[in-house]
Residue, then its C-alpha position, 0 to 999 in steps of 0.5 A: x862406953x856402951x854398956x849393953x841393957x840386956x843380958x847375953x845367953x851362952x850360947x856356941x853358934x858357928x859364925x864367918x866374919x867377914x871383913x872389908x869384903x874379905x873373910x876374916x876367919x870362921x869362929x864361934x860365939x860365946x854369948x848372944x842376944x838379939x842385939x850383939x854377941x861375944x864371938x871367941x877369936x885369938x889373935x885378931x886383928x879387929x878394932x873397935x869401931x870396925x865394921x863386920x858382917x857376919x855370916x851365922x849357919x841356920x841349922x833349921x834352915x839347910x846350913x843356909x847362912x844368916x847375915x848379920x851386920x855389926x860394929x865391934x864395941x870392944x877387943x880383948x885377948x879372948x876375942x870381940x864384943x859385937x853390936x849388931x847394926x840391923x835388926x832382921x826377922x831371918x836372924x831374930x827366927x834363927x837365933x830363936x830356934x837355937x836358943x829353943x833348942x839349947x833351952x830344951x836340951x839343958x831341960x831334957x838332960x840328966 
């Protein structure tokens, strides 16, 4: 069984994932780093092993979508642990802003 060695931030991005070439559904994650997430999804019909590609909204990017490739490690009632199958500079950028961002809201607020 994989155990992931780093951890996940909470962190909610916007995500499309798609399926055997077809969208599957829009959801949101729930945790992330630079090599997998946690994305919600109730009722889904994903197994482990499936492979996904995934379509994240780059905010700082004009909602331009980032592509991520990825295998889904584990299932549950709440939703699927995804490895990702790539490493790329367009999502490690993207999801290094976000993650700025969140940092400096949580600093920032009361």
């Amino acid at each position: 069984m994989y155990h992931r060695t780093y951890t996940r931030i909470p962190l909610t991005l916007e995500v499309d994932i798609q399926f055997k070439g077809e969208k599957l559904k829009h959801a949101y994650t729930r945790n992330i780093n630079p090599f997998g997430a946690f994305i919600e999804l109730s009722k889904s019909t994903l197994v482990t092993n499936d492979f996904v590609r995934l379509y994240f909204i780059d905010k700082d990017n004009g909602d331009a979508c980032v592509v991520q490739k990825g295998i889904v490690m584990h299932c549950s009632d709440d939703g699927v642990g995804i490895l990702f199958a790539i490493d790329n500079k367009e999502f490690r950028t993207m999801l290094g802003h976000e993650l700025s961002h969140a940092y400096t809201t949580v600093a920032l607020s009361p």
